[in-house]
VEXGUDREN-702231 format. One record per residue: residue number from 1; residue in three letters; z, x, y of N, C-alpha, C, CB in turn. Coordinates in pm, 1 decimal. Each point is the difference from the previous one (the first is absolute). Glycine has a CB too. Layout:
// residues N
   bati   semi         nZ         nX         nY        caZ        caX        caY         cZ         cX         cY        cbZ        cbX        cbY
    NUM    Ala          Z          X          Y          Z          X          Y          Z          X          Y          Z          X          Y
...
This chain:
// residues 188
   bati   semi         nZ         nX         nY        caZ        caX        caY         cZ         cX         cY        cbZ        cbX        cbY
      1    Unk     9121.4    -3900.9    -8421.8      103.0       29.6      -98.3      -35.1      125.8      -80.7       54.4     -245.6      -13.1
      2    Unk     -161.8      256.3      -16.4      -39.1      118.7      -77.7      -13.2      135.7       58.0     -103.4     -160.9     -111.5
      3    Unk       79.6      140.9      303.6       12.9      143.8       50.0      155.9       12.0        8.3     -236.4       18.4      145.2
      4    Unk      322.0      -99.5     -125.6      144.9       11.3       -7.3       35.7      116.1     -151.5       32.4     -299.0      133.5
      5    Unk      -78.3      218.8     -236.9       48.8       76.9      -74.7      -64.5      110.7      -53.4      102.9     -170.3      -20.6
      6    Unk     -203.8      210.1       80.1     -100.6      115.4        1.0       61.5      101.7       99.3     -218.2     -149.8      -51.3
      7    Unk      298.3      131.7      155.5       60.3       50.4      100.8      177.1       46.9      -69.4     -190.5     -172.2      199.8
      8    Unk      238.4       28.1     -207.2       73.7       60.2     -126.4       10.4      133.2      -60.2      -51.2     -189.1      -32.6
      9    Unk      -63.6      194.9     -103.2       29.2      110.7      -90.3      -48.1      128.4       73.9      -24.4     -147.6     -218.0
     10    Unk      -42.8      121.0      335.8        3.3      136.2       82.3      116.3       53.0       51.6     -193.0      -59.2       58.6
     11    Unk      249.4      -18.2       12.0      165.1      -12.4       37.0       87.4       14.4      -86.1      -44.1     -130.9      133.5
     12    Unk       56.0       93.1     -245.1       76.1       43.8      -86.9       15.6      158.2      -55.1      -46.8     -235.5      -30.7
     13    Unk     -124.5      236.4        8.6      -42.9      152.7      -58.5      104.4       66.6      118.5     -313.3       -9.8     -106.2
     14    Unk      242.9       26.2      232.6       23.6      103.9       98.7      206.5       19.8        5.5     -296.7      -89.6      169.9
     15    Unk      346.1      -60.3     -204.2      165.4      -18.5       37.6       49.9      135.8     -131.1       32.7     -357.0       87.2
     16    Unk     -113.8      315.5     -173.2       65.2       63.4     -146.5      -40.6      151.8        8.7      -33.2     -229.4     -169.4
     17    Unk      -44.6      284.0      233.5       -3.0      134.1       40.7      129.8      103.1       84.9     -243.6     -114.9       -4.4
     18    Unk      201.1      -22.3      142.0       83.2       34.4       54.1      175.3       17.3        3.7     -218.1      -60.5       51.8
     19    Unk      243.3      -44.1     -192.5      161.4        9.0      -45.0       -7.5      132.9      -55.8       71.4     -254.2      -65.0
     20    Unk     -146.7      240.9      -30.9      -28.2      152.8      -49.8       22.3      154.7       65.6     -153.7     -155.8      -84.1
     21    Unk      102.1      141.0      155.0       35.0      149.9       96.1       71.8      -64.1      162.1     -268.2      176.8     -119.4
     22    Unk      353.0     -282.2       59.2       96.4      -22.6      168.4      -79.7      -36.6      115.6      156.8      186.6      -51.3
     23    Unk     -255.2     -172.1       66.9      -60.2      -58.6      138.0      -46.4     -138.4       43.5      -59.2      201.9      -21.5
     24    Unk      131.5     -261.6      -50.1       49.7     -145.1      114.7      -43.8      -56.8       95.2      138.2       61.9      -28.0
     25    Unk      -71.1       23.4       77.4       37.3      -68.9      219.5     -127.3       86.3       23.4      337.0       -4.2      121.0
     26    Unk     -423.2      135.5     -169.4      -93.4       98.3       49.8     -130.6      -19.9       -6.8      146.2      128.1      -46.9
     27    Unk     -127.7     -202.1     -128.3     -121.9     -135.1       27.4      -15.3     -100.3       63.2      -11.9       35.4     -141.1
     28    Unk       94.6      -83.8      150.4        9.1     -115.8       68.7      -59.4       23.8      178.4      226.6      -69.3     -197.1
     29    Unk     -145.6      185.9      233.2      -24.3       33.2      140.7     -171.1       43.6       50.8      275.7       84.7      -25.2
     30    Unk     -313.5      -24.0     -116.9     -175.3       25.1        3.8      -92.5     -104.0       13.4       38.6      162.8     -138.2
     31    Unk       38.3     -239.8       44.6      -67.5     -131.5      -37.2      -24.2     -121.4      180.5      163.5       36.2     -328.5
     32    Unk      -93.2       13.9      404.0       83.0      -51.9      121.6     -102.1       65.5      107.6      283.3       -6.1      -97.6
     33    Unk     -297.7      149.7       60.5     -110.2       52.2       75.8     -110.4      -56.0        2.4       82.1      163.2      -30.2
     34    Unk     -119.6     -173.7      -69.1     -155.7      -19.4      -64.7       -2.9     -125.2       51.7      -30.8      133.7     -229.6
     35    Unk      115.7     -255.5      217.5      -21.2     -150.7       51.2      -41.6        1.2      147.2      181.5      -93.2     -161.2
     36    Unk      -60.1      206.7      220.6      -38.4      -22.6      139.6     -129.4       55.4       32.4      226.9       -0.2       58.8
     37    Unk     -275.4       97.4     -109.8     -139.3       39.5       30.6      -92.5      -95.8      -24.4       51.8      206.2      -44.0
     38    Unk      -73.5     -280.2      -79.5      -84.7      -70.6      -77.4        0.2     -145.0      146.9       77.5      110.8     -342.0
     39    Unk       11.4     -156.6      405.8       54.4     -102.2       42.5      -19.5        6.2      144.4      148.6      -16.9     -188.6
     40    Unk     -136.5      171.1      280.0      -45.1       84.6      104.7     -154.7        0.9       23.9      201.6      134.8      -53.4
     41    Unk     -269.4     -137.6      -82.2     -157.5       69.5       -4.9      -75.1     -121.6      -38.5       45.4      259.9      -85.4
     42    Unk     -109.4     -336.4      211.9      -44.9     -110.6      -43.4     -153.9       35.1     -103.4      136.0     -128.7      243.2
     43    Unk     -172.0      247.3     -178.8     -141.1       -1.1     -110.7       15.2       60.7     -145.5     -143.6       35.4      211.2
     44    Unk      292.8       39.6     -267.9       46.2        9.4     -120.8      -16.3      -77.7      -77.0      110.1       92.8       70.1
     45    Unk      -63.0     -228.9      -22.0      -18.8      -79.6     -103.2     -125.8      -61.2      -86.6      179.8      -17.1      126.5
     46    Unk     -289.8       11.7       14.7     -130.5      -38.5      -23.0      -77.8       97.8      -79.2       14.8     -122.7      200.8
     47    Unk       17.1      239.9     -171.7       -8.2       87.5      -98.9       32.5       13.9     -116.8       -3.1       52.5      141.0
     48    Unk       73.3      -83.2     -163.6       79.7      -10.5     -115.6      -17.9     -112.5     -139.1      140.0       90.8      202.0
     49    Unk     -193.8     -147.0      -62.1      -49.3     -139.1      -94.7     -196.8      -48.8        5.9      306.9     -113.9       82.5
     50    Unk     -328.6      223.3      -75.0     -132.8       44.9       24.5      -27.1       19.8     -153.4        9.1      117.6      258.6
     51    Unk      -85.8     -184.6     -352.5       -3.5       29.5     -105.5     -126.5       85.2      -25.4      144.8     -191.7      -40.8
     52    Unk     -236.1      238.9      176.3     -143.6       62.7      -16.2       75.3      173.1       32.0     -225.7     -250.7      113.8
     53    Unk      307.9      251.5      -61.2      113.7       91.0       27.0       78.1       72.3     -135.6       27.4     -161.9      217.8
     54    Unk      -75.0      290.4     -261.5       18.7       86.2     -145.4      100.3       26.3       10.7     -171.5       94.7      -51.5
     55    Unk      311.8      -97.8      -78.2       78.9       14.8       -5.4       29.5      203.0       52.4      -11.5     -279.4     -174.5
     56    Unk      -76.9      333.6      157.1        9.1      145.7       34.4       37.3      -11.9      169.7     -198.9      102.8     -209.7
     57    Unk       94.3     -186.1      286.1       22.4       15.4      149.5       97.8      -72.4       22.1     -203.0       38.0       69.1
     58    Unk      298.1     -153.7      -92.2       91.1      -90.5       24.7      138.1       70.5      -49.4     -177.0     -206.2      -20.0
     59    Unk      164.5      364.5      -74.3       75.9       62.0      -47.5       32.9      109.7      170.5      -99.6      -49.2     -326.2
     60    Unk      -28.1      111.1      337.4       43.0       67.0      122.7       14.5      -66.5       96.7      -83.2      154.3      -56.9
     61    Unk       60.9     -252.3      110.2       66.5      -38.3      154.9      133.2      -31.6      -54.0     -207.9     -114.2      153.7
     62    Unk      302.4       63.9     -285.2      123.9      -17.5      -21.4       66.5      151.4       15.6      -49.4     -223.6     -152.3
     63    Unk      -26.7      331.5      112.2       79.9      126.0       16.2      -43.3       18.9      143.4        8.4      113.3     -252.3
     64    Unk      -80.3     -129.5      345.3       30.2       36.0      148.3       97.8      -54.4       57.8     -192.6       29.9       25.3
     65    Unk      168.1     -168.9     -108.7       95.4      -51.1      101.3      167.1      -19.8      -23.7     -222.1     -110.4       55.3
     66    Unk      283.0      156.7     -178.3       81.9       64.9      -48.5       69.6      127.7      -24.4      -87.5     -151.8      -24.6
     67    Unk        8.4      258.7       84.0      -14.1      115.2      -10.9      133.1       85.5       24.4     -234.8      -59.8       52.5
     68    Unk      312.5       90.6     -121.3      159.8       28.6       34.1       50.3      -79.7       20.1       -5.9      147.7       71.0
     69    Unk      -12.2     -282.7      -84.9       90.0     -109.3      -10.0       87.0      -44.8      -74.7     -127.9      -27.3       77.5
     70    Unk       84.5       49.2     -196.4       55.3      -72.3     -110.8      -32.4      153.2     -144.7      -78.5     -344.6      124.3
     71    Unk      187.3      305.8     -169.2      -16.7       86.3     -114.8     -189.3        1.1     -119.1      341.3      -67.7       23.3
     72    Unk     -309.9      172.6      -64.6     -145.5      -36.5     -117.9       30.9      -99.5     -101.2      -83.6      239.6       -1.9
     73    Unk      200.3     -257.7      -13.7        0.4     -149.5      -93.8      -18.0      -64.7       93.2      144.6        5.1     -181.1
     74    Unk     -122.9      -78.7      250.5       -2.9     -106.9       76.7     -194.7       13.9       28.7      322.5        4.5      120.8
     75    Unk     -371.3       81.8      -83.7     -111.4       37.1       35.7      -79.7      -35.4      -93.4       72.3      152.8      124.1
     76    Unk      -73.8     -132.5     -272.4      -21.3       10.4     -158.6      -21.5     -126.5      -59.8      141.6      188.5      -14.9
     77    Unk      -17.6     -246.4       82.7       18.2     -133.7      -63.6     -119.4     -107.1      101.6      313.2       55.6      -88.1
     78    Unk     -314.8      -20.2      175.0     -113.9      -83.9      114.0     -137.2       11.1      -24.1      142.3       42.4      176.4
     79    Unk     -166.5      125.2     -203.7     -134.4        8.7      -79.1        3.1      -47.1     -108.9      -54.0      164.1       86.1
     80    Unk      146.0     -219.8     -146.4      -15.7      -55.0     -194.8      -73.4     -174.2       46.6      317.1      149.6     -174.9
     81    Unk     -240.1     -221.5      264.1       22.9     -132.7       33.5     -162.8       24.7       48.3      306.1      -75.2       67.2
     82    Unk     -355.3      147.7       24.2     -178.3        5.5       77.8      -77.1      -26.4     -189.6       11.6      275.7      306.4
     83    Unk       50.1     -190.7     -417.8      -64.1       51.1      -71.9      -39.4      -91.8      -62.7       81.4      177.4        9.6
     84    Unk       51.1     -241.9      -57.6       -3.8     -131.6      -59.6      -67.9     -152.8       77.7      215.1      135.4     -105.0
     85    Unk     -264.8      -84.1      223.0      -94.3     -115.7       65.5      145.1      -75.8       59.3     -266.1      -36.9     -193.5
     86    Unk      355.1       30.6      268.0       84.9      -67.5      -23.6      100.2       18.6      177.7      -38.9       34.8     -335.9
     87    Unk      -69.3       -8.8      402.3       68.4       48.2      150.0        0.2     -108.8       83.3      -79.8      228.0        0.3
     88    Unk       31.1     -376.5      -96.7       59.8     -128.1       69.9      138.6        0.2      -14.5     -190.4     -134.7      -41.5
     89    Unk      222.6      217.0      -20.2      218.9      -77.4      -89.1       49.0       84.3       95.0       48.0      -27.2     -326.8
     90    Unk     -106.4      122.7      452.9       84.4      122.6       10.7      161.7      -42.9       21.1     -218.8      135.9      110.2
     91    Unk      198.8     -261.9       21.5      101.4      -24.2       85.9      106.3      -91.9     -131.3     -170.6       -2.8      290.4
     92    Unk      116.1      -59.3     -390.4       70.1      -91.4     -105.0       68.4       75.8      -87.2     -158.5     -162.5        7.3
     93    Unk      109.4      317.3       16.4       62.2       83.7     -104.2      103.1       98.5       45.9     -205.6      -25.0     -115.2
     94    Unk      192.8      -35.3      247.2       95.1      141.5       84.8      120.0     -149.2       19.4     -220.5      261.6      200.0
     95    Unk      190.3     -363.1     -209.3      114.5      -90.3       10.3       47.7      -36.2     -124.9      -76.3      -81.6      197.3
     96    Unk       37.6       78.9     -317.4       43.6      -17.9     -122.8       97.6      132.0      -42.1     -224.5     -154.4      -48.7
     97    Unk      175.3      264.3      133.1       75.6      136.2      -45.9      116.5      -20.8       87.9     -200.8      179.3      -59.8
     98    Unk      221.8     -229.9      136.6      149.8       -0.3      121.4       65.7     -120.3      -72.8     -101.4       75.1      286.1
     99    Unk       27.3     -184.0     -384.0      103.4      -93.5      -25.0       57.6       76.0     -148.7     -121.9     -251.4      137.7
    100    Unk       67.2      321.5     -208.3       41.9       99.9     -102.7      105.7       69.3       22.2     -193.5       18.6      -48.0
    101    Unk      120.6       94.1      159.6      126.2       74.7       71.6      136.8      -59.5       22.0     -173.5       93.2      110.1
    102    Unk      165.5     -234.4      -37.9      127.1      -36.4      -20.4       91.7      -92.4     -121.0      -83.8       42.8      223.8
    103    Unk       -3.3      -44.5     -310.1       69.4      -25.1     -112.4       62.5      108.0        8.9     -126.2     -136.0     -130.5
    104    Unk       59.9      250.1      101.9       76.4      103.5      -89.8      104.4       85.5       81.5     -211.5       18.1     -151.6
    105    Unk      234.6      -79.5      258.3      103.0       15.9       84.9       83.0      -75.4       21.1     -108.7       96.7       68.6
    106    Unk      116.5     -207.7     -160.5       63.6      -97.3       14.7       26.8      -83.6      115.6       53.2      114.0     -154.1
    107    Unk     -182.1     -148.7      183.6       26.3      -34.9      158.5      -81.6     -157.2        5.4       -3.5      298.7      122.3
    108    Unk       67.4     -368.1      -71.3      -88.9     -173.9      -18.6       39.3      -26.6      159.7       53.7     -136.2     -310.3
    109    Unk     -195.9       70.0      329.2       -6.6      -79.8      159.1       17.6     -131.3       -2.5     -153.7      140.6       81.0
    110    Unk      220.1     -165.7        6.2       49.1     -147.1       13.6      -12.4      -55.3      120.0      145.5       37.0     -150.7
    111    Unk     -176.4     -117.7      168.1        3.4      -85.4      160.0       86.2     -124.2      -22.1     -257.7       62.1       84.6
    112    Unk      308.6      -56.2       78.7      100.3     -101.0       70.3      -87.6     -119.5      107.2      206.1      225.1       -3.9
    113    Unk     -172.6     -312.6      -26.9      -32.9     -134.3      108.1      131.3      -52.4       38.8     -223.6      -85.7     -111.3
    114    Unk      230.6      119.9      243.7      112.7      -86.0       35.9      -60.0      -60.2      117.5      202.7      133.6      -91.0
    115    Unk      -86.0     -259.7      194.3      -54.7      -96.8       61.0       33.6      104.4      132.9       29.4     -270.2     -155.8
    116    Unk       33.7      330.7      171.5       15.3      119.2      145.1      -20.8      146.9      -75.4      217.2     -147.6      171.0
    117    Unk     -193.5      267.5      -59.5       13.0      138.3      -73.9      129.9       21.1      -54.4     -158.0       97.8      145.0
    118    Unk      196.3      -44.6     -230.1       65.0       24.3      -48.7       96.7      139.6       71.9     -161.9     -146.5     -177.6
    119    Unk      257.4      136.7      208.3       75.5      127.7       56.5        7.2      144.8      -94.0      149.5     -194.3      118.5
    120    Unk     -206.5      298.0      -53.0       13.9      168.9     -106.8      106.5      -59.8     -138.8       17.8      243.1      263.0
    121    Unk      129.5     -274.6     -146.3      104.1       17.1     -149.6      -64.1     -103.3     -108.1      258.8       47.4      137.8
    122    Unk     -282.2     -134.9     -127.4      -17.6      -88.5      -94.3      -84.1       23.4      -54.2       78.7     -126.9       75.6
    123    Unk     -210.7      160.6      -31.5     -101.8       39.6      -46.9       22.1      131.5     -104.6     -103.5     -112.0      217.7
    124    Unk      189.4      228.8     -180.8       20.9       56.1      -61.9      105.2      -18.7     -161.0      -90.8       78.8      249.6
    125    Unk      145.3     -169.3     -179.0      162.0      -58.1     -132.1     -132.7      -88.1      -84.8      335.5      -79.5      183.7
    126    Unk     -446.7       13.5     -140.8      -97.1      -79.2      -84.8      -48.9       98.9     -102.0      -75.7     -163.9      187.6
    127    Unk        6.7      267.4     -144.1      -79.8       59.6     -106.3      107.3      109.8      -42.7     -263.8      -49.1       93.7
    128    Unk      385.0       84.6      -37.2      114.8       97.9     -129.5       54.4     -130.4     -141.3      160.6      203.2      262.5
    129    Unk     -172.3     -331.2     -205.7       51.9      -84.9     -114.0     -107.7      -30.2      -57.9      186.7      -90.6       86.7
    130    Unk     -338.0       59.5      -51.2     -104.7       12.0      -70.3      -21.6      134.1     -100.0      -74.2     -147.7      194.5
    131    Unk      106.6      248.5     -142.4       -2.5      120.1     -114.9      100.9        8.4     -111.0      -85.0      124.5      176.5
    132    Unk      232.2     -181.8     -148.8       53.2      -43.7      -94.0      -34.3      -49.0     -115.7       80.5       -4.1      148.8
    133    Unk     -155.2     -116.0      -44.0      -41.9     -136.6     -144.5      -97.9       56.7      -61.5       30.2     -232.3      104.5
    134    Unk     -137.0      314.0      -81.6     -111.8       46.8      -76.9       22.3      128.8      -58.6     -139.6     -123.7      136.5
    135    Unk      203.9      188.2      -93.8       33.5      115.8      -47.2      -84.5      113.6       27.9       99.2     -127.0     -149.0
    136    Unk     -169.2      112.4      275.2     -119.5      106.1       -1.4       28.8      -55.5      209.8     -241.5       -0.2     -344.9
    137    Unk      171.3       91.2      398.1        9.8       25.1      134.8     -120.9      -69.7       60.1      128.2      220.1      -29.7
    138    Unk      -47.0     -305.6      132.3      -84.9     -143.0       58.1      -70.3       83.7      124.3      192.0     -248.0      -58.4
    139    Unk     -257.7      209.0       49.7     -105.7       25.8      157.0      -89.0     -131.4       46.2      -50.0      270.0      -76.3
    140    Unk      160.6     -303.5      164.1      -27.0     -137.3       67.3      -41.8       -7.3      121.3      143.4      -69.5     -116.4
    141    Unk     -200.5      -41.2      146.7      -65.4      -57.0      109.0        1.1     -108.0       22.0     -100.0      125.0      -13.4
    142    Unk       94.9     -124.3      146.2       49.1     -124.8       44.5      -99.8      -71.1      106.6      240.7       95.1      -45.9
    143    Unk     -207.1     -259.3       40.2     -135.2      -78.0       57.6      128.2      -81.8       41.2     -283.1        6.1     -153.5
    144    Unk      198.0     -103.2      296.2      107.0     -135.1       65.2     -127.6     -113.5      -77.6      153.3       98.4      327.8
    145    Unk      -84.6     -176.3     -370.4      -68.1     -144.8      -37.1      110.2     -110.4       54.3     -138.9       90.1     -241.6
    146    Unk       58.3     -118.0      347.9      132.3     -138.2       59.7      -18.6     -103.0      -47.1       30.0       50.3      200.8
    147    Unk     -123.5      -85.5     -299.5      -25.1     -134.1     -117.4      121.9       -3.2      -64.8     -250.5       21.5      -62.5
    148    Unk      357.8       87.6       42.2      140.9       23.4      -81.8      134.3      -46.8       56.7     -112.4      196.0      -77.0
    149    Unk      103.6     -250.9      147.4       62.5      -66.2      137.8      143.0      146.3      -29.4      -78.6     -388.6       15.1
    150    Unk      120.3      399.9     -116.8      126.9       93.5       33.1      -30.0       71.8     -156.8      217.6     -167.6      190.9
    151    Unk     -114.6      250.5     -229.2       -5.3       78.8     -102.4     -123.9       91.8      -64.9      162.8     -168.7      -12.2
    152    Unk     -155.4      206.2      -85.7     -148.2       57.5      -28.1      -53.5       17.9     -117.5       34.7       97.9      162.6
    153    Unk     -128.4      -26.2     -186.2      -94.1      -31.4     -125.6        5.4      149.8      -39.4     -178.7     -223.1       70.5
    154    Unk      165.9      253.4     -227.1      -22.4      160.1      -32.0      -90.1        9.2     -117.4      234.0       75.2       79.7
    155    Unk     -315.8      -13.8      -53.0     -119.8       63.9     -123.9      -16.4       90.4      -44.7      -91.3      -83.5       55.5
    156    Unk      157.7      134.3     -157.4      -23.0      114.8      -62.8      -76.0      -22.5     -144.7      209.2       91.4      133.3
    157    Unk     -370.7      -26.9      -79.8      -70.4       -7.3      -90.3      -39.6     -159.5      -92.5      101.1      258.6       27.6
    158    Unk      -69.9     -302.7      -83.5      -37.1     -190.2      -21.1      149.7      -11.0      -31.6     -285.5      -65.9     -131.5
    159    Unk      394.0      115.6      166.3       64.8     -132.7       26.6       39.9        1.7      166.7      104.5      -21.3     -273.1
    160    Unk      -67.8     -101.7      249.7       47.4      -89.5      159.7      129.2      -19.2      -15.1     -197.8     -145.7       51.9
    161    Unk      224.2      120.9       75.8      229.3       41.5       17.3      -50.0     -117.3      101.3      171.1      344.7       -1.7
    162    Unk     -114.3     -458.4       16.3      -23.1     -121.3      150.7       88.0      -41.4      -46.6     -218.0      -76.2       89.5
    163    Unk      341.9      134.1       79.1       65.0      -52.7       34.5       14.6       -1.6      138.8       56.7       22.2     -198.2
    164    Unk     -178.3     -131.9      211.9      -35.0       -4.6      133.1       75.3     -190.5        2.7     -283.7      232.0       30.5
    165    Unk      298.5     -234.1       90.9       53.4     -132.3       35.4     -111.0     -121.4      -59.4      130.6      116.3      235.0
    166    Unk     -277.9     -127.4     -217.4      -74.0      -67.9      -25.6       -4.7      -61.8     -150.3      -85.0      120.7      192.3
    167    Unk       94.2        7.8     -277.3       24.4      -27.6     -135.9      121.2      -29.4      -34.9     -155.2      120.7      -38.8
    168    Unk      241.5      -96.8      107.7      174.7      -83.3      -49.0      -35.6     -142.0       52.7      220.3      215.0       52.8
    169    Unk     -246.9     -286.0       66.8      -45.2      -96.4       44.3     -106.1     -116.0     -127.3       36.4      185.0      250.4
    170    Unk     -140.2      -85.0     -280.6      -75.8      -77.9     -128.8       67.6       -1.9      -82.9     -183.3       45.9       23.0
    171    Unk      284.8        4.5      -74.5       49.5      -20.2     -132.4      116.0      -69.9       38.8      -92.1      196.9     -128.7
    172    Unk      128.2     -239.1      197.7      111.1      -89.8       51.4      -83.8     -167.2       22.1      153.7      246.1      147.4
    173    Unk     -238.4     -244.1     -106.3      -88.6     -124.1        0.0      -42.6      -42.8     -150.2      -93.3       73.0      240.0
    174    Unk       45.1       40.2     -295.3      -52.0       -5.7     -151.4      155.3      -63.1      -86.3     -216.0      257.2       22.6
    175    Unk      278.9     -205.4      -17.2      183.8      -36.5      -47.4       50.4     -145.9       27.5       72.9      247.5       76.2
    176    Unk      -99.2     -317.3       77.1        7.2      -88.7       40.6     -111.9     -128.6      -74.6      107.6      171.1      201.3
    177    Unk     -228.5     -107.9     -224.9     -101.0     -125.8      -22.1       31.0      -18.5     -148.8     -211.8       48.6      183.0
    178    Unk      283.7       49.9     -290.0      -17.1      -23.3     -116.8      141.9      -42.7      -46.8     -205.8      153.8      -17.9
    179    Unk      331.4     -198.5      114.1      108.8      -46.4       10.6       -0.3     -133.3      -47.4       41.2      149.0      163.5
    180    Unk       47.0     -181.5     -278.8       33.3     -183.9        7.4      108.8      -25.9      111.5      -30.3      -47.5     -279.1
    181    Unk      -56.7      -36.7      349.0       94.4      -53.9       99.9       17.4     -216.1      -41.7     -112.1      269.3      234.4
    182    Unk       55.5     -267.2     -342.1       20.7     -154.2      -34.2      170.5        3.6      -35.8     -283.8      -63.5     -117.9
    183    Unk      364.2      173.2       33.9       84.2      -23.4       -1.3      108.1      -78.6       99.0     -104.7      157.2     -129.4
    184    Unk       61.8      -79.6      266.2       83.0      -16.4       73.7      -72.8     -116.5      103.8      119.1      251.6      -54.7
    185    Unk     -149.5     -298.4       -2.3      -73.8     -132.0       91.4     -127.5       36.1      127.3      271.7     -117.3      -30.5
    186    Unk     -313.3      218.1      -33.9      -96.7       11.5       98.8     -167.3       -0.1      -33.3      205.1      121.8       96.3
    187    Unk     -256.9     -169.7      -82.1     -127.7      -93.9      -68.6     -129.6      144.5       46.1       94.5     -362.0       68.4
    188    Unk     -173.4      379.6     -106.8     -120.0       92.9      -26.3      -94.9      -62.3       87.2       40.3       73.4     -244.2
């Protein structure tokens, strides 16, 4: 919990720069580089997490191996994170910065469970009426769960949308067991 939010105010710092002078999507896309390298380079990491390993030398193999890759902020900001001892958060901080990014793009992910696939149109008419209801632009995904026998389930962020057959089914049983049926002559 504490590298979360140590990753966080790095992510934050770097988002609030980048609103600052517009580069967004440019960080974000560096940030994208650097993962895939970091993620590509199995002995980077061991390196990286080499704590007998001086922040000066763990500074230059990040500029080789970045080298026209990524802007000098982006570059700047990676040597700050080595500086600060802190090149365990890299990958927590390059994902805390994309869930930022899409705040401030107004953009929320949502996933679909349904009991089959769902057809393009529908799928598509799902998340244009999901952007409706939230008011910000759905980027959905979609999963088969055949535990749903029909209809489907939606998560955006903690809340839940089930209107899947299974849960109309429980709450129809639940409705039924808490029914007086003595009225009508029918004994418990």
């Amino acid at each position: 919990m504490i590298n979360r939010t140590v990753a966080r105010r790095y992510a934050k710092a770097l988002l609030m720069l980048a609103v600052e002078r517009d580069l967004l999507e440019q960080f974000e896309k560096e940030l994208d580089i650097f993962r895939q390298i970091y993620s590509e380079e199995p002995n980077l990491k061991k390196i990286m997490d080499n704590p007998k390993i001086l922040p000066p030398e763990k500074k230059k193999i990040i500029k080789m191996m970045v080298k026209d890759r990524v802007s000098p902020v982006i570059a700047n900001f990676l040597y700050l994170i080595v500086d600060k001892r802190r090149e365990s958060l890299f990958m927590e901080i390059i994902k805390e910065y994309g869930i930022y990014a899409d705040q401030a793009r107004n953009i929320v992910d949502a996933e679909v469970r349904s009991a089959v696939q769902l057809a393009d149109k529908d799928f598509r008419e799902l998340e244009l009426r999901l952007s409706k209801a939230t008011g910000k632009k759905v980027r959905l995904n979609s999963a088969i769960d055949t535990s749903l026998i029909g209809g489907l389930v939606v998560r955006i962020g903690d809340t839940v949308i089930d209107g899947s057959v299974t849960k109309k089914l429980a709450l129809l049983k639940n409705r039924l067991q808490q029914s007086q049926f003595e009225g009508i002559g029918v004994i418990k």
